[in-house]
N, C-alpha and C positions, 0 to 999 in steps of 0.2 A: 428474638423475633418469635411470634407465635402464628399458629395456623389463620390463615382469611377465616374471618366472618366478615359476610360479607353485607350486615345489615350496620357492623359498625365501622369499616373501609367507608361504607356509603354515606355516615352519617361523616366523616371526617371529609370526602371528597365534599357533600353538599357547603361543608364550613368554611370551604377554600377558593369556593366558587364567586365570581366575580370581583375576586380579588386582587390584584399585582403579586403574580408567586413567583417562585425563581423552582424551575424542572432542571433533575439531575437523571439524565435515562443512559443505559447503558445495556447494551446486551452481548454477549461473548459464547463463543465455546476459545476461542485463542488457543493458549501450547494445551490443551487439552484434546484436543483435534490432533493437530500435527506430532505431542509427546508420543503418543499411543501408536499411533497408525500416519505414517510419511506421505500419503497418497490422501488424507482429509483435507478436506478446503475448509480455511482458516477462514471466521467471519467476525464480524464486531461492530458496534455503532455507542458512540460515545459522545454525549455535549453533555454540558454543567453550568447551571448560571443560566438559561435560557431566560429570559423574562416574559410569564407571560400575564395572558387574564383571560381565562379560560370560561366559557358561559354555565357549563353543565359538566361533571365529570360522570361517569358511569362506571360499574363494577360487574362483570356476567360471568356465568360459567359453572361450571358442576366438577364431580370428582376431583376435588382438591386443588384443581387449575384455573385462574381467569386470567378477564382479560380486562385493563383499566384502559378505559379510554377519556378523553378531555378535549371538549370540544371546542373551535376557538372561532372565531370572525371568519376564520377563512379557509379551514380545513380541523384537519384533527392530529392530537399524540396519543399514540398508546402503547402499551404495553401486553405478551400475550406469554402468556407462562407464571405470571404471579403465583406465588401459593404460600408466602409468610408478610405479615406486616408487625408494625409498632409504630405508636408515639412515643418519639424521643423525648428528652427533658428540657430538649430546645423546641417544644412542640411543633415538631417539623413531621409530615407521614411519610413512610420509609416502608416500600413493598418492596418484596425480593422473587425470583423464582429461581431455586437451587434442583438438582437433579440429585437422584438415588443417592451417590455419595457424597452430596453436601457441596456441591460446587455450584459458587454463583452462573446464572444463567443467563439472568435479566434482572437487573434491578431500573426502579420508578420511585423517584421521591421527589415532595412538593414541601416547599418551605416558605412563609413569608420575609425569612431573610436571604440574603444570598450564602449560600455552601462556601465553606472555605478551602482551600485548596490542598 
């Protein structure tokens, strides 16, 4: 993965846009919370496979961090801490947001086929 630009997130969000994608969102701090310090509250939100079709996706934010959001018929997804992405070779887009020592944080991916398990 490599650093957001976020003029080419934007161009890969625009290409995904009104289309049937399958969302993989996930965000954690999990035993990284509780390893360290007993008394951290443990958090997380995880689905895979979501089906959607999103009208607009959007990309904002400065100093190294954003925030993607995807707008649907009847609310919105996003994500807030991004700060690496890549197209895979299954051209699928894959945002991540890791902290200081490399530990995933949030990750945001959008693929026209469904993620496998």
């Amino acid at each position: 993965m490599e650093p957001i630009h976020i003029e080419e997130v934007q161009k890969q969000l625009d290409r995904l846009a009104n289309k049937e994608v399958y969302v993989h969102l996930e965000t954690t701090n999990g035993a990284y919370a509780s390893h360290f310090n007993e008394n951290a509250y443990n958090v997380g939100a995880f689905i895979r496979n979501a089906k959607v079709n999103y009208l607009h996706g959007k990309i904002v934010g400065d100093n190294g961090t954003y925030r993607v959001g995807l707008k649907l018929d009847i609310g919105w997804v996003y994500a807030e801490g991004v700060n690496q992405w890549e197209l895979d070779e299954q051209d699928r887009l894959l945002m991540a947001g890791h902290d200081r020592e490399g530990r995933l944080m949030v990750a945001l991916e959008i693929s026209e086929q469904p993620f496998k398990n």
